[in-house]
N, C-alpha and C positions, 0 to 999 in steps of 0.2 A: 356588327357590334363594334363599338368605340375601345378604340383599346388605350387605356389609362396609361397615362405620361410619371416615369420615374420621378423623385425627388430629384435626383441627379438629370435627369433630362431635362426637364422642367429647367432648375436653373438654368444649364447651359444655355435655352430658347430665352431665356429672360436676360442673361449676357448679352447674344447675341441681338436682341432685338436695345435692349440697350444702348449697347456700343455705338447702332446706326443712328441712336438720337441726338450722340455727338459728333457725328459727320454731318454737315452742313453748310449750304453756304446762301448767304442773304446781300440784301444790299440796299440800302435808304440812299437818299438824297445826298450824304456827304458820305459815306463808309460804306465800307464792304465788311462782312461778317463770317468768319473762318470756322465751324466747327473745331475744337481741337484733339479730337480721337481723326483728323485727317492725317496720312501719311502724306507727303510731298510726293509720292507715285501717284496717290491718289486721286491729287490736287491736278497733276499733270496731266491726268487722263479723263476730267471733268470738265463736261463741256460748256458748262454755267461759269469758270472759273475766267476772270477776263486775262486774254490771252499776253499782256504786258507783265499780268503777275507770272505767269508760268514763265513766260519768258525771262525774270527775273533770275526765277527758281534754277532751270536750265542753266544759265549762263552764270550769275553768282554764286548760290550757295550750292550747286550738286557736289562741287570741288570739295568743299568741308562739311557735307551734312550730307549722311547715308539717306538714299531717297524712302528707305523703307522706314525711316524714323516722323513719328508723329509729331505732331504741333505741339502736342503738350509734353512730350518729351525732352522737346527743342528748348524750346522756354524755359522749362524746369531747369536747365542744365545750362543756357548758356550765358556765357561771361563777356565784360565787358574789351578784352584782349583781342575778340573773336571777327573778321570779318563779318561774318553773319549779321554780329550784332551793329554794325553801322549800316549794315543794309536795313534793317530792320528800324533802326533809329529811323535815318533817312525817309522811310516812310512813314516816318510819325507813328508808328505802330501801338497800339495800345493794348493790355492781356486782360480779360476779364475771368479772374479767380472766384470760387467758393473757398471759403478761411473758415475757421473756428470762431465762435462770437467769441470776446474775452467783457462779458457781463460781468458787471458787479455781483446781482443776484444770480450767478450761475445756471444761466439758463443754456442750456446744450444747444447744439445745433450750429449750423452754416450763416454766415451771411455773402451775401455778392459785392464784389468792392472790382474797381478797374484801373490799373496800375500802365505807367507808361511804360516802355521795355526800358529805359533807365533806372524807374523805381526798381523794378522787377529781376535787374540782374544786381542793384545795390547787396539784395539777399543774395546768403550764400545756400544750398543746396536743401544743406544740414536747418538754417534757418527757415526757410520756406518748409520741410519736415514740421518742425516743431510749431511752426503757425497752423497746419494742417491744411495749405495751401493745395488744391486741386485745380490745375489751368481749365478753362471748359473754354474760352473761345478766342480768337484772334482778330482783333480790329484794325482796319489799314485805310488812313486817309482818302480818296477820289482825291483829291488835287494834288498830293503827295505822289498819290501814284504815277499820276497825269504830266507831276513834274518832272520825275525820277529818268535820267538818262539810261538809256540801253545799250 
C-alpha cells in the first residue's frame, strides 16, 4: 500500500527538486551557462565545470566570497568596490534575471532580461528588491575566459 505524501512533505520534495533545476551548467559555441542556485563548492567540485574557471574561483575570489555562497547570492549583493567584481567584469560576464513586467495594462508576471555585471551592480540591493529581480543564471564569455590570465 502507497502511503500518501504530507502537504508539508510534498512541498519540501517540490523544493528540493526545484532547487536542482537551478543548478546547471551548459555551454554553446561562445558561452558557458552557470545555473545560479550553484554554490562556488559546488561549482568546484563539478566535473563538467572548465577547469580554468574553478581555477579562477580558487585563486581569486575564495579570499572574499564564502564558498558556500551561491551565484545568486553573489550577484545579488555585489558592489562595484569589490574584487570579485573586476574579475567578473574581466570575464565579460553577463546575469540573466527574471524582473516584474512593469506593463501599462498591468499584467502580472515575470519577464527575462540579461544584464551585464556592470549594469547589475549599477542597482543597489534594496533596488534590485523593488524590481522583483531574481538572479537565475550566470553567463561567461569562451574568449574572455580563454584570455583571462591565472
Amino acid at each position: 500500500m502507497e502511503k500518501k505524501r504530507t502537504d508539508l512533505e510534498q512541498k519540501e520534495l517540490n523544493n528540493i527538486v526545484n532547487e536542482n533545476d537551478f543548478k546547471y551548467y551548459m555551454q554553446d559555441i561562445e558561452r558557458y551557462y552557470f545555473g545560479a542556485r550553484y554554490n562556488y563548492n559546488e561549482l568546484l567540485n563539478n566535473e563538467m565545470v572548465p577547469f580554468k574557471f574553478k581555477t579562477i574561483i580558487s585563486k581569486y575570489l575564495k579570499d572574499d566570497v564564502d564558498l558556500d555562497t551561491t551565484l545568486e547570492s553573489h550577484f545579488f549583493y555585489l558592489n562595484k568596490d569589490s574584487f570579485d567584481y573586476r574579475v567578473f567584469k574581466q570575464l565579460r560576464s553577463r546575469i540573466r534575471v527574471s524582473e516584474y513586467k512593469n506593463n501599462v495594462d498591468q499584467s502580472r508576471g515575470f519577464k527575462e532580461k540579461v544584464y551585464t555585471v556592470e549594469q547589475l551592480t549599477k542597482m543597489s540591493p534594496e533596488e534590485k528588491l523593488s524590481k522583483g529581480i531574481i538572479i537565475r543564471e550566470l553567463i561567461v564569455s569562451k574568449l574572455a575566459l580563454f584570455a583571462f590570465s591565472v
